[in-house]
N, CA, C and O atoms as CSV, one atom per row, in Angstrom:
chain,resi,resn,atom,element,x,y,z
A,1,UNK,N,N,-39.863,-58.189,-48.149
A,1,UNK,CA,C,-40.787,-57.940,-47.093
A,1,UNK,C,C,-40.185,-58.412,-45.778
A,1,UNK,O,O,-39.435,-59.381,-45.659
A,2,UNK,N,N,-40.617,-57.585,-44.779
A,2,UNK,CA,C,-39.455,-57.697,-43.398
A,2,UNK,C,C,-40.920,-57.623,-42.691
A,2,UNK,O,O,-41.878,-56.854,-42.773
A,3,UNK,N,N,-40.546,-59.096,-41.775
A,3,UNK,CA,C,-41.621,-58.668,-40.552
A,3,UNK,C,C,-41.047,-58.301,-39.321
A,3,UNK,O,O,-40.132,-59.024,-38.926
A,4,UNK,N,N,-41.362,-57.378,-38.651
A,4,UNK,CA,C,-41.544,-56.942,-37.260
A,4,UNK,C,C,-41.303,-58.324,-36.313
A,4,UNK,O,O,-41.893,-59.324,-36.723
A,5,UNK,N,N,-40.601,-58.455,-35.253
A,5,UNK,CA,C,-40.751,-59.190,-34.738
A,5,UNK,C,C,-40.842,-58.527,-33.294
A,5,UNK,O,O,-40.064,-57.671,-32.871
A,6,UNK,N,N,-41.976,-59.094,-32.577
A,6,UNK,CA,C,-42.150,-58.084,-31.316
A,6,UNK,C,C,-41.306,-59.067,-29.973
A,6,UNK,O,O,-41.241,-60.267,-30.240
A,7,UNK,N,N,-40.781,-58.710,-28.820
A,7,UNK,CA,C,-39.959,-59.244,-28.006
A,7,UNK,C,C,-40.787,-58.753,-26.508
A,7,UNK,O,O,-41.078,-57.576,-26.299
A,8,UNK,N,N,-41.043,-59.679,-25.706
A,8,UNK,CA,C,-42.386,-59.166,-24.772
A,8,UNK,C,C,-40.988,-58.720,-23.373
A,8,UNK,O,O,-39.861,-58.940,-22.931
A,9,UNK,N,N,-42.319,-57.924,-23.256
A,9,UNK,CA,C,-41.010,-57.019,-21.839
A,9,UNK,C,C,-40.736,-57.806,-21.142
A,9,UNK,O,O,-41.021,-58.999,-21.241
A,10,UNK,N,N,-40.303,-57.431,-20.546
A,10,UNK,CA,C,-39.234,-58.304,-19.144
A,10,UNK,C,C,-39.868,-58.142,-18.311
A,10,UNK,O,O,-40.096,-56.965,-18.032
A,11,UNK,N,N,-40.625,-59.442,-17.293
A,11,UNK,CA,C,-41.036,-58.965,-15.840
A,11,UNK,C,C,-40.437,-58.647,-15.220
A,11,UNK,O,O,-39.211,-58.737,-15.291
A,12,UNK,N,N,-41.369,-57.917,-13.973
A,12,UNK,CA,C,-40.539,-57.284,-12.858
A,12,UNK,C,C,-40.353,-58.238,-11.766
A,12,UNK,O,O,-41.175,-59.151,-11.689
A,13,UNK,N,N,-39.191,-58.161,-10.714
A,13,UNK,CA,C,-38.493,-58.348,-9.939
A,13,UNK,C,C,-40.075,-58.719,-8.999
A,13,UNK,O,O,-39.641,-58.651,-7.849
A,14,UNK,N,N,-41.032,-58.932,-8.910
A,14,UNK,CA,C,-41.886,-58.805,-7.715
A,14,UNK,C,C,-42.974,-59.607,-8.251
A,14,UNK,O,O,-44.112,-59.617,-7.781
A,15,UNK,N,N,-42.523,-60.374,-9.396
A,15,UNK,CA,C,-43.682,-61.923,-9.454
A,15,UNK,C,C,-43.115,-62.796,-8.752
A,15,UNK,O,O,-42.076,-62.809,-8.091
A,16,UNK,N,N,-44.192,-63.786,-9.042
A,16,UNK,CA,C,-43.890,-65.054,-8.446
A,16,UNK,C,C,-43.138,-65.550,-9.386
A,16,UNK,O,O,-43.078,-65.169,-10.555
A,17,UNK,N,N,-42.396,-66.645,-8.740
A,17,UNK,CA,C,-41.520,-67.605,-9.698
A,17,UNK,C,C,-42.775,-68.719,-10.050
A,17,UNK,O,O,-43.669,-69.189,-9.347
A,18,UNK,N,N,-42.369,-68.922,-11.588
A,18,UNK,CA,C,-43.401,-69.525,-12.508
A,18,UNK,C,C,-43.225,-71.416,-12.092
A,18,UNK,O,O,-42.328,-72.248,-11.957
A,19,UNK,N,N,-44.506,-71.338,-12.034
A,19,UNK,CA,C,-45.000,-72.608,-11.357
A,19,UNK,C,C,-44.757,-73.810,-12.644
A,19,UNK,O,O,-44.868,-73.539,-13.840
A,20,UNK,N,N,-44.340,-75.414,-11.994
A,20,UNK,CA,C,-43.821,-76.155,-12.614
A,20,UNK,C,C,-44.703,-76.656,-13.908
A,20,UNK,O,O,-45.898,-76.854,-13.690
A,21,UNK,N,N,-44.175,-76.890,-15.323
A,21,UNK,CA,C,-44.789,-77.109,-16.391
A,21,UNK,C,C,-44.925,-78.443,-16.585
A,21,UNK,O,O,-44.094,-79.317,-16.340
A,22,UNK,N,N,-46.374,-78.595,-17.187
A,22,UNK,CA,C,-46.706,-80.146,-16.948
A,22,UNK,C,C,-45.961,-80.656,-18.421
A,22,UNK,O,O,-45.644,-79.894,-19.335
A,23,UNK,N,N,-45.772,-82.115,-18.404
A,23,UNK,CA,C,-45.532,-82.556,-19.244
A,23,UNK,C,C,-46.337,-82.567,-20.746
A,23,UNK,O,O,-47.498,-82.953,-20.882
A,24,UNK,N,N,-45.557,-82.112,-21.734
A,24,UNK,CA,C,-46.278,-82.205,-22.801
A,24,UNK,C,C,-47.038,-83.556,-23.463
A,24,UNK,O,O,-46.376,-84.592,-23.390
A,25,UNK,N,N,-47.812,-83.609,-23.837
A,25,UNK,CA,C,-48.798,-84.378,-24.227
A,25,UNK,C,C,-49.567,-84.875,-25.409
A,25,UNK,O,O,-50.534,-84.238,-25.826
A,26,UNK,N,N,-49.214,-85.871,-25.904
A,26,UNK,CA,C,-49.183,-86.472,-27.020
A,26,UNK,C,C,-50.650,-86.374,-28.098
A,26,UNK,O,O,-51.324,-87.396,-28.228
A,27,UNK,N,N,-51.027,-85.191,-28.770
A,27,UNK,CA,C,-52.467,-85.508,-29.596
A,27,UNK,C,C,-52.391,-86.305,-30.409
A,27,UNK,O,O,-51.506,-86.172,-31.254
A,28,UNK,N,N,-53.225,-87.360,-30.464
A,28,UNK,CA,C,-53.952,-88.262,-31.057
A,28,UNK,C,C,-54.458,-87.423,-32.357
A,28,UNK,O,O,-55.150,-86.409,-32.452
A,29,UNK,N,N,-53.714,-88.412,-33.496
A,29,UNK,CA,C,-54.964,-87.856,-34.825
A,29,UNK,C,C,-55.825,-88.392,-34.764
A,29,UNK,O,O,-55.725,-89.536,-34.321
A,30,UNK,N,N,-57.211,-87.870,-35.183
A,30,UNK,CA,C,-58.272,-88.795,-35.603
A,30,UNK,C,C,-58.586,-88.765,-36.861
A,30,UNK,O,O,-58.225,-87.795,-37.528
A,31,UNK,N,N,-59.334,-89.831,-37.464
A,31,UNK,CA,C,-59.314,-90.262,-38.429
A,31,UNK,C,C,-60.640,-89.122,-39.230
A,31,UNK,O,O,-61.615,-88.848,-38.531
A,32,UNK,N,N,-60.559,-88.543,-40.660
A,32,UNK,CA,C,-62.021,-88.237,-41.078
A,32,UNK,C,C,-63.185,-88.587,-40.947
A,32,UNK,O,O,-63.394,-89.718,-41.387
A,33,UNK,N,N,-64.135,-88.024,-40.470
A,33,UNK,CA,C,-65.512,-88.591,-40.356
A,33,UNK,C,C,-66.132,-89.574,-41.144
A,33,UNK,O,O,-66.921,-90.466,-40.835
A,34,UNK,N,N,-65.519,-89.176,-42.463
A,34,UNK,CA,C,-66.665,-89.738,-43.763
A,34,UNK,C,C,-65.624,-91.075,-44.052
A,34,UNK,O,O,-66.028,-91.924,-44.847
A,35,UNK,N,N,-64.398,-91.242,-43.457
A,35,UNK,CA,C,-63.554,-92.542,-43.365
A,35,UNK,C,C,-64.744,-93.476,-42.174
A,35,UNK,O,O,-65.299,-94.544,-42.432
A,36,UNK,N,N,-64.829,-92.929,-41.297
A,36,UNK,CA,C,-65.193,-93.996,-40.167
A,36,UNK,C,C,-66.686,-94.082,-40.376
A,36,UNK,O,O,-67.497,-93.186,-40.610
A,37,UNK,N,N,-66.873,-95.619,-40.208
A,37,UNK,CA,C,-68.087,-95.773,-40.639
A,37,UNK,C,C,-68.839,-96.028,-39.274
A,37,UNK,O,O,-68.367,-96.464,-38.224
A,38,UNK,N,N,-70.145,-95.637,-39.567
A,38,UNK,CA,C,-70.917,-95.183,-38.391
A,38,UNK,C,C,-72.328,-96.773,-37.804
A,38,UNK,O,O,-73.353,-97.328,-38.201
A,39,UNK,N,N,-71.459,-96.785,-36.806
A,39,UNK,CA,C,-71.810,-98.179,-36.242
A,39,UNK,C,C,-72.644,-97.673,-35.153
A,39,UNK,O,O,-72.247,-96.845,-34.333
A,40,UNK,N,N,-74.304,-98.416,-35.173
A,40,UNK,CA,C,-75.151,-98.037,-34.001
A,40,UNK,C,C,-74.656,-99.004,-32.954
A,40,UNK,O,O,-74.278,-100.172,-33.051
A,41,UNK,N,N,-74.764,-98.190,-31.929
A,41,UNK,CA,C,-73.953,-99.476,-30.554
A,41,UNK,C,C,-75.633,-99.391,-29.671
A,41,UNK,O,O,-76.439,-98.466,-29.562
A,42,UNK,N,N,-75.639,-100.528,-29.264
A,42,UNK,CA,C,-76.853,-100.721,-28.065
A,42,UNK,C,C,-76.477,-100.258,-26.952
A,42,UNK,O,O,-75.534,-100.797,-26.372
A,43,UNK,N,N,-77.155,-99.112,-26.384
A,43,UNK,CA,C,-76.864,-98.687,-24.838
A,43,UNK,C,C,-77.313,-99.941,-23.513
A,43,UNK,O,O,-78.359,-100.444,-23.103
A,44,UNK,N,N,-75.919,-100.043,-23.206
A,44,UNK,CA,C,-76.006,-100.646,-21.730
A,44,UNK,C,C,-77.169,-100.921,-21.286
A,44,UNK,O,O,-77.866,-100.030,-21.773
A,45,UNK,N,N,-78.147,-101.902,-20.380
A,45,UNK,CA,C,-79.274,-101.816,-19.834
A,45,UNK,C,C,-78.738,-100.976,-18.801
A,45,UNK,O,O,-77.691,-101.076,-18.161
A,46,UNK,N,N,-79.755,-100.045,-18.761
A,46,UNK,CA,C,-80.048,-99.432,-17.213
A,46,UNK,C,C,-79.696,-100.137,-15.678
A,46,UNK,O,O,-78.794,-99.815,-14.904
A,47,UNK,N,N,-80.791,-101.270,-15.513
A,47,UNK,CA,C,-81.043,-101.795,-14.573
A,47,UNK,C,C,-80.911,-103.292,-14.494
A,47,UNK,O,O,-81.742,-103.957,-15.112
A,48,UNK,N,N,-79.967,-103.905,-13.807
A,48,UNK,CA,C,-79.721,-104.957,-13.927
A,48,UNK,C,C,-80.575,-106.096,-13.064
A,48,UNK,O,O,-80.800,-105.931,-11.865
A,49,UNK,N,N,-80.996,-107.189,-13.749
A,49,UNK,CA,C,-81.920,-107.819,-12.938
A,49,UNK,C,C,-81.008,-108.337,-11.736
A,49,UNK,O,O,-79.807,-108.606,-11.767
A,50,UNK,N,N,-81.992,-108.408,-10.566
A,50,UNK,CA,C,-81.182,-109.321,-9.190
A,50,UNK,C,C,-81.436,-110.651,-9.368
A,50,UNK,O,O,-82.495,-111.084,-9.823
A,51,UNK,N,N,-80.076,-111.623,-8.867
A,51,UNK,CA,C,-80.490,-112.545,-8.778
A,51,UNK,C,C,-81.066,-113.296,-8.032
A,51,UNK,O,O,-80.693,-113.326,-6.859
A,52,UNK,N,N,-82.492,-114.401,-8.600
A,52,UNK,CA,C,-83.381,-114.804,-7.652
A,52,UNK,C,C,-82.632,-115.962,-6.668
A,52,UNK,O,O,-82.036,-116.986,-7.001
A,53,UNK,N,N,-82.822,-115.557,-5.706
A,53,UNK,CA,C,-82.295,-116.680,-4.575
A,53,UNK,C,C,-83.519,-116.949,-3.745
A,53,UNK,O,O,-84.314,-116.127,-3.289
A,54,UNK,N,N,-83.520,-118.507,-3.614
A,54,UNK,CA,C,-84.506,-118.990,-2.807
A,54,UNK,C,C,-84.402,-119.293,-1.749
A,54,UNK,O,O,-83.607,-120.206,-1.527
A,55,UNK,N,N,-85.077,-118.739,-0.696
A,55,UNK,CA,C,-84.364,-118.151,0.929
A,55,UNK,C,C,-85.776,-119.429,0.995
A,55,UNK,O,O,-86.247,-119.396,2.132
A,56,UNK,N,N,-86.250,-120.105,0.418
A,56,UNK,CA,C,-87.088,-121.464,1.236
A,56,UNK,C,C,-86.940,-122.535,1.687
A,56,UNK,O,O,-87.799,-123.220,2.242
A,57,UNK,N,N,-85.505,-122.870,1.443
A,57,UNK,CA,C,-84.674,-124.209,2.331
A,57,UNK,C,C,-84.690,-124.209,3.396
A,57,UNK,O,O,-84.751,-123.109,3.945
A,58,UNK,N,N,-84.648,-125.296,4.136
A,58,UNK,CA,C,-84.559,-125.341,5.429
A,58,UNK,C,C,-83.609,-124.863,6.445
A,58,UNK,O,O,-83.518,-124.422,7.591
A,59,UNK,N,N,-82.907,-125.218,5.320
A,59,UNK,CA,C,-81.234,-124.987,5.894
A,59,UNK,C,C,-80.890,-123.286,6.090
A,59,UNK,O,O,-80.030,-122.873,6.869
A,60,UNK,N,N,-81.690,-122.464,5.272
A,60,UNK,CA,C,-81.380,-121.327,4.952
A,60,UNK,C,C,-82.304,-120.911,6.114
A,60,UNK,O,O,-81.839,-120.458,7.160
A,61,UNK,N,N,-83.888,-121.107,5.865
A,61,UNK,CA,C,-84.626,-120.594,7.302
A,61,UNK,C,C,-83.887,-121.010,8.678
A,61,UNK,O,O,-84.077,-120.285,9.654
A,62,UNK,N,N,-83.271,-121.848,8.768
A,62,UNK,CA,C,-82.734,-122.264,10.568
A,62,UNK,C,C,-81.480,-121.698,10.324
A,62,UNK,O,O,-80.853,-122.126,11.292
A,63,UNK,N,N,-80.541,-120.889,9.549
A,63,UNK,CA,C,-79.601,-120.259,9.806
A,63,UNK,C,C,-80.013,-118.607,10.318
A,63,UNK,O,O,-79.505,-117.838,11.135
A,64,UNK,N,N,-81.238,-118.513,9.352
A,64,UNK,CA,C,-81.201,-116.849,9.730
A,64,UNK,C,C,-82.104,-116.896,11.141
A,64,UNK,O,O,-81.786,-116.150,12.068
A,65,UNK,N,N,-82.567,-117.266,11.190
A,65,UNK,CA,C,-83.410,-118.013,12.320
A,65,UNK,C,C,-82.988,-118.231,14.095
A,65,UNK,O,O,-83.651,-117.990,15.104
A,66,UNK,N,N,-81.460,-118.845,13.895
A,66,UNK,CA,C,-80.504,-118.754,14.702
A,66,UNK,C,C,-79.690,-117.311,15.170
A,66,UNK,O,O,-79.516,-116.696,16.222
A,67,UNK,N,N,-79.291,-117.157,13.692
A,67,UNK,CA,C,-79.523,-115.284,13.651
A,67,UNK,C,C,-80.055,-114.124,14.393
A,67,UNK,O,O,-79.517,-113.294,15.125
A,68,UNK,N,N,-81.114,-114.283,14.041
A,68,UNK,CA,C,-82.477,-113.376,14.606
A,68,UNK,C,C,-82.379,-113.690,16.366
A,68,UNK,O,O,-82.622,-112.849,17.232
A,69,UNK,N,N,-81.978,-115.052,16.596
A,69,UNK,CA,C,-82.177,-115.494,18.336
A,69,UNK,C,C,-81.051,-115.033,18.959
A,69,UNK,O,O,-81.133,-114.542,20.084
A,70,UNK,N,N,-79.881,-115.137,18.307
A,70,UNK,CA,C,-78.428,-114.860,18.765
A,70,UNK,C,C,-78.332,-113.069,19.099
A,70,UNK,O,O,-77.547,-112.651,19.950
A,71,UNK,N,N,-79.217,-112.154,18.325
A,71,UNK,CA,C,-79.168,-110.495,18.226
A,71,UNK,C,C,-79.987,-110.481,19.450
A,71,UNK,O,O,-79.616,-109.654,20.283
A,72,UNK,N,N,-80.989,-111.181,19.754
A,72,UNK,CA,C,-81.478,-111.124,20.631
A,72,UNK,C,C,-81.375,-111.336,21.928
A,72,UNK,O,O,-82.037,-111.077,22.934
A,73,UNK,N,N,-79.865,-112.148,21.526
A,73,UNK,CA,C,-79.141,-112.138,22.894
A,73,UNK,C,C,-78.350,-111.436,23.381
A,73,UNK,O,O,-77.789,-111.471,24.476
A,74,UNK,N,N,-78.277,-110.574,22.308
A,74,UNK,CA,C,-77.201,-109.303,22.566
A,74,UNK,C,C,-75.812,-110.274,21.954
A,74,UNK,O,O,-74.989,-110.529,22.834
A,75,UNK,N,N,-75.618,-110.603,21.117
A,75,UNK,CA,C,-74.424,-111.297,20.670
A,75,UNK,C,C,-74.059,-110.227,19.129
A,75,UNK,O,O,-74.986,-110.286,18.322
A,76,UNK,N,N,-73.140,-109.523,18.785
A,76,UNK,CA,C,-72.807,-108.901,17.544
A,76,UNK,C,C,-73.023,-109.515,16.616
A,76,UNK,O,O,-73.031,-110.736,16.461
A,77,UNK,N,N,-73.300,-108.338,15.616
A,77,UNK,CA,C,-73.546,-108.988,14.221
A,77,UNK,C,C,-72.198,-109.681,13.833
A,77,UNK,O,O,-72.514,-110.581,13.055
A,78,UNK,N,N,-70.784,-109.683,14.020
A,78,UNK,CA,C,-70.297,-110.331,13.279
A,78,UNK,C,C,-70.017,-111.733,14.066
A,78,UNK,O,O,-69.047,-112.389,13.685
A,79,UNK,N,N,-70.727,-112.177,15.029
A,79,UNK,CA,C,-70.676,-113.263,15.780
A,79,UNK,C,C,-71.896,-113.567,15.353
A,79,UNK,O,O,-72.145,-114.772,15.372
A,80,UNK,N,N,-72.729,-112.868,14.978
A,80,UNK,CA,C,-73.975,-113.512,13.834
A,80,UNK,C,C,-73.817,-113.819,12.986
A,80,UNK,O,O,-74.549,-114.746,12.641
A,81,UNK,N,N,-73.022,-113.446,12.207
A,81,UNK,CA,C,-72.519,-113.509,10.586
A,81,UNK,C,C,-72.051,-114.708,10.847
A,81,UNK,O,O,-72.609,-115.599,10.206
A,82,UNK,N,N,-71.074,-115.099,11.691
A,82,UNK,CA,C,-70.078,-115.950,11.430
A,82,UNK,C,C,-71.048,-117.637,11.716
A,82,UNK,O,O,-70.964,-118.678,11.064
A,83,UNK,N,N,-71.875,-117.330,12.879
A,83,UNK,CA,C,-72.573,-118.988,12.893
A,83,UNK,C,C,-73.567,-119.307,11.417
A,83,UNK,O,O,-73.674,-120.416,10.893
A,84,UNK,N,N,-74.237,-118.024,10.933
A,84,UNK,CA,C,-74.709,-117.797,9.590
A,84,UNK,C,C,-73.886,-118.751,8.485
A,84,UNK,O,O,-74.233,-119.806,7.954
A,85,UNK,N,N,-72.810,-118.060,8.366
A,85,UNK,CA,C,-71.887,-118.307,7.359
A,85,UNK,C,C,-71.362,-119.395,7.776
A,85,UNK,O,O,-70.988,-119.922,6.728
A,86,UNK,N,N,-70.967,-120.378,8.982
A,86,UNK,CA,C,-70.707,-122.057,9.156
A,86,UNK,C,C,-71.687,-121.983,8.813
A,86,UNK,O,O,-71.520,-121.213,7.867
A,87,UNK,N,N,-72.818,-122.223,8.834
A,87,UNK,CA,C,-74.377,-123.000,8.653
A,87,UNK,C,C,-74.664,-123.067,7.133
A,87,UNK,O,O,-75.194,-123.992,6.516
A,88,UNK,N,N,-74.185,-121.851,6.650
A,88,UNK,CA,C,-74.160,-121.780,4.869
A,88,UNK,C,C,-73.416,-122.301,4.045
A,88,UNK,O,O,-73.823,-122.313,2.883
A,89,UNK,N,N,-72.056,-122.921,4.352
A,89,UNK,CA,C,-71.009,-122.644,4.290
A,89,UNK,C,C,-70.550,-123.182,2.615
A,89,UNK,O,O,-69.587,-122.895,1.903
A,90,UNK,N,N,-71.945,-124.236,2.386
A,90,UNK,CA,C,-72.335,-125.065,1.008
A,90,UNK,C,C,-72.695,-123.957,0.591
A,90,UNK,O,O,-71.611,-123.391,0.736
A,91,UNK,N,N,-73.359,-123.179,0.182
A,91,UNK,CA,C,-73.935,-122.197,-0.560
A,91,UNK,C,C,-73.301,-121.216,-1.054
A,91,UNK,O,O,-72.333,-120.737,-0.465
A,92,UNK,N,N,-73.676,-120.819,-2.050
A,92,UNK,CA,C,-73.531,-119.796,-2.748
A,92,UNK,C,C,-73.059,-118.611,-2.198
A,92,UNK,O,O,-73.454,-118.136,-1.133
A,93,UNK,N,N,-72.421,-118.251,-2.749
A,93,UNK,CA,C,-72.222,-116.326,-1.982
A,93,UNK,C,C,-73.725,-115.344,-1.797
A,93,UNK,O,O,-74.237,-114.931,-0.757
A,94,UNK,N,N,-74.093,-115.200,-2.973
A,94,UNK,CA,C,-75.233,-114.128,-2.717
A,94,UNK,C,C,-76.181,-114.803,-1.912
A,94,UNK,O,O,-76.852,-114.025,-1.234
A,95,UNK,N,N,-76.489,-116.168,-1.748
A,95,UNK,CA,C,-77.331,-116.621,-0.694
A,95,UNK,C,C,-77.092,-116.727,0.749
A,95,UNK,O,O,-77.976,-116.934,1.580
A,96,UNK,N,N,-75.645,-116.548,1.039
A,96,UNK,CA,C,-75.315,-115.979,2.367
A,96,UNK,C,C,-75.178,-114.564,2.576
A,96,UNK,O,O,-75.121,-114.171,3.741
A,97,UNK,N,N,-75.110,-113.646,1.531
A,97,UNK,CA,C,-75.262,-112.391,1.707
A,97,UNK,C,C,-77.038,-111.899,1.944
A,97,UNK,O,O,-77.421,-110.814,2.382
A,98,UNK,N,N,-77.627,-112.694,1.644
A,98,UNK,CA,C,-79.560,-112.682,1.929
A,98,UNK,C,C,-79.781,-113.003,2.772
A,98,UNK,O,O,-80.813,-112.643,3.337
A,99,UNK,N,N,-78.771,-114.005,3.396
A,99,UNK,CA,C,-79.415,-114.758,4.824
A,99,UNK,C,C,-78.650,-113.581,6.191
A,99,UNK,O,O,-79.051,-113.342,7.330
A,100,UNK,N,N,-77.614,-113.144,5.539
A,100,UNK,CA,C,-76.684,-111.912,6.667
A,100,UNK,C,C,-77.725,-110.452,6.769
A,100,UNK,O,O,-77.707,-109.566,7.625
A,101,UNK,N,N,-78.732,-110.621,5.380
A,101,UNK,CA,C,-79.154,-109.346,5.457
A,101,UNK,C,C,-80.291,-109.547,6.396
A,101,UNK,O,O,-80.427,-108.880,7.421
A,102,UNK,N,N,-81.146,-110.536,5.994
A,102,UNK,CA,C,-82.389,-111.118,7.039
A,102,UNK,C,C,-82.356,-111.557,8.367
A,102,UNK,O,O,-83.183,-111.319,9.246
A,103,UNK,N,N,-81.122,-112.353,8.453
A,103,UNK,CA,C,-80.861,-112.584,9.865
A,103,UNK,C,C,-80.002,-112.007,10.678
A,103,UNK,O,O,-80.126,-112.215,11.885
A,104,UNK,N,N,-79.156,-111.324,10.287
A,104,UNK,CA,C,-78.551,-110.128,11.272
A,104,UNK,C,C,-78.588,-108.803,11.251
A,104,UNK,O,O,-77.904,-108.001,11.885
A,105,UNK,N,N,-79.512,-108.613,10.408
A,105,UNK,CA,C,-79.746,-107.450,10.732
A,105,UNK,C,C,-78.767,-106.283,9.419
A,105,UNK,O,O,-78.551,-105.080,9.268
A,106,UNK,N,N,-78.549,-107.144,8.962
A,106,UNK,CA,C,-76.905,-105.929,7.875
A,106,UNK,C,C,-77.955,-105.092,6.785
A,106,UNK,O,O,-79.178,-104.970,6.838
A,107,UNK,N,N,-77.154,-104.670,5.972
A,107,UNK,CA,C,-77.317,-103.823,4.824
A,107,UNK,C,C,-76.866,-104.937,3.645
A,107,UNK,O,O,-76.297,-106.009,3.853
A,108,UNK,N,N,-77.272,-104.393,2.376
A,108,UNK,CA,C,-76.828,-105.479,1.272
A,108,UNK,C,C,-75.160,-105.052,0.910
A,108,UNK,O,O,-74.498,-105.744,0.136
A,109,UNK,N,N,-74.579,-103.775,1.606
A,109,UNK,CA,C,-73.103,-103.572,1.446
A,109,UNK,C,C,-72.628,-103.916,2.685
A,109,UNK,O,O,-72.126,-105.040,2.693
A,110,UNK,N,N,-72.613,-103.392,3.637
A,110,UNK,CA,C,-71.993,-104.126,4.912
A,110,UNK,C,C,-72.637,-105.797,5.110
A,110,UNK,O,O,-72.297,-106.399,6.128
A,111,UNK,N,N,-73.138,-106.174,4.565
A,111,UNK,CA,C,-73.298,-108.101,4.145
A,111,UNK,C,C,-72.505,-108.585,3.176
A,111,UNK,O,O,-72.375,-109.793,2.979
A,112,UNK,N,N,-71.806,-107.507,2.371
A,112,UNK,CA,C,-70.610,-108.112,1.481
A,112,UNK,C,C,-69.499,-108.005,2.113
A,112,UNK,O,O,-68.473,-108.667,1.958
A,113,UNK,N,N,-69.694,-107.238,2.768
A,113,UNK,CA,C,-68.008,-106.852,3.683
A,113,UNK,C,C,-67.722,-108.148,4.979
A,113,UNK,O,O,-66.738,-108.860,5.181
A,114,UNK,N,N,-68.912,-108.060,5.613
A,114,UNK,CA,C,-68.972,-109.573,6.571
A,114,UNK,C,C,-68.648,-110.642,5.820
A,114,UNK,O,O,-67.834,-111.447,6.273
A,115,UNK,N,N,-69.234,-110.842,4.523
A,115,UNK,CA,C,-68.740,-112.111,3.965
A,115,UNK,C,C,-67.785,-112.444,3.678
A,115,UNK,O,O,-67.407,-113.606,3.526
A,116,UNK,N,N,-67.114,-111.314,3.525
A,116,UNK,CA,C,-65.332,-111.692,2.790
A,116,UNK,C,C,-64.707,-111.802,4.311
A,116,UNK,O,O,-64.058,-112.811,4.591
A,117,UNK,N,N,-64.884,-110.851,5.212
A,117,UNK,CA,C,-63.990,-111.274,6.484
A,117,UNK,C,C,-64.567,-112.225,6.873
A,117,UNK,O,O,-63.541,-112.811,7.220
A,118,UNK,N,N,-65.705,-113.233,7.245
A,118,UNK,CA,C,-66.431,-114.526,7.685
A,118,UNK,C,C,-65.642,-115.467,6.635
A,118,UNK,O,O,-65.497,-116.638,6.985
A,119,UNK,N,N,-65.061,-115.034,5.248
A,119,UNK,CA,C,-64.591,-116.470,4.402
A,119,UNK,C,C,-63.168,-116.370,4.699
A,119,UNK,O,O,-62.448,-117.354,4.526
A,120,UNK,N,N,-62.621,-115.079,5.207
A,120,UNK,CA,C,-61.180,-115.043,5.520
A,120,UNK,C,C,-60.759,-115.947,6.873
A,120,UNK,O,O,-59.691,-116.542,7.017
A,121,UNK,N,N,-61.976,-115.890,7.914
A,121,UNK,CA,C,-61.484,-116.069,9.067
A,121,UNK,C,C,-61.696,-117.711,9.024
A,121,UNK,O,O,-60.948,-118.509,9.590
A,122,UNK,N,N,-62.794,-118.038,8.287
A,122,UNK,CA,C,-62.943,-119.413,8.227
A,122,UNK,C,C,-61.788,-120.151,7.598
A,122,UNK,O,O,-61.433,-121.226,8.083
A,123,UNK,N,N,-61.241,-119.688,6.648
A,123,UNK,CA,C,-60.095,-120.199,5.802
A,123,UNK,C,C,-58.896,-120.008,6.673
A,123,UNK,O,O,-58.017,-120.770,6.273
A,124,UNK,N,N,-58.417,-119.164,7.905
A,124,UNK,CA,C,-57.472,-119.168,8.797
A,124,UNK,C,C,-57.398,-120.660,9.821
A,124,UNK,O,O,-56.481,-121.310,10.322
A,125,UNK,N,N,-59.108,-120.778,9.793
A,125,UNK,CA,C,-59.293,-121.745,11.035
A,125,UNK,C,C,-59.513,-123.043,10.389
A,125,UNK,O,O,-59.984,-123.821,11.219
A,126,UNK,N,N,-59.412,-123.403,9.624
A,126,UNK,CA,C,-59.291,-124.524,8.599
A,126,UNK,C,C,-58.712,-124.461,7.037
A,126,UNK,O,O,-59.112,-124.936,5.974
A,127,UNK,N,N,-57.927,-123.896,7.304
A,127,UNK,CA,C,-57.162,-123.954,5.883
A,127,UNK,C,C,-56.591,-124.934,5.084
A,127,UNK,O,O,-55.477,-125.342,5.412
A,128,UNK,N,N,-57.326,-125.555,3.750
A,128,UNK,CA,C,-57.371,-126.285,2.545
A,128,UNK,C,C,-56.287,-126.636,2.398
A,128,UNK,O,O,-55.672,-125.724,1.845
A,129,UNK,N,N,-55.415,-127.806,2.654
A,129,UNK,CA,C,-54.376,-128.151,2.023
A,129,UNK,C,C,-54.369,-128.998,0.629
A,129,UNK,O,O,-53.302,-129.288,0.087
């Protein structure tokens, strides 16, 4: 028994030249179904609780406080941020990101972004030996 072997025509002179071939790519065997044993996984929570921060210290009301007086002087938020963030400077991160959002006026993403440049610039101007 003889098979036919077919030989594909020759393109013509008026294609494009054939565009570069990606690298070949390694398939993965997988294993039989009735091998792998079937493990229920718990889906992710949805919604993650926030954490409670208590904006009732003193220390925390007379920073945002100062805040609120300084915008009012026409002074920028990141010249707000920054007397904020000396005044905080003990505290926690997310509790200076609450006091940037309340007292200057920010967003809860542009109050993360102030905080990292307010801990950069502070660490330039007193840097930890």
């Amino acid at each position: 028994m003889t098979k036919k072997i077919t030989v594909p025509a020759a393109k013509s002179a008026t294609t494009k030249a054939p565009a570069a071939k990606a690298a070949p790519t390694a398939v993965k065997k997988t294993a039989p179904a009735a091998a792998t044993p079937a493990t229920a996984t718990k889906p992710a929570p949805a919604v993650v609780e926030p954490k409670k921060i208590d904006m009732n210290k003193q220390s925390i009301k007379d920073a945002i406080a100062k805040g609120k007086e300084l915008l009012k002087e026409g002074k920028t938020k990141a010249d707000v941020a920054m007397v904020i963030f000396s005044a905080l400077k003990d505290e926690d991160k997310d509790t200076v990101i609450a006091a940037f959002v309340q007292g200057a006026s920010l967003t809860e993403k542009g109050s993360v972004t102030y905080w990292y440049n307010c801990k950069r610039k502070a660490r330039k101007v007193s840097p930890k030996a």
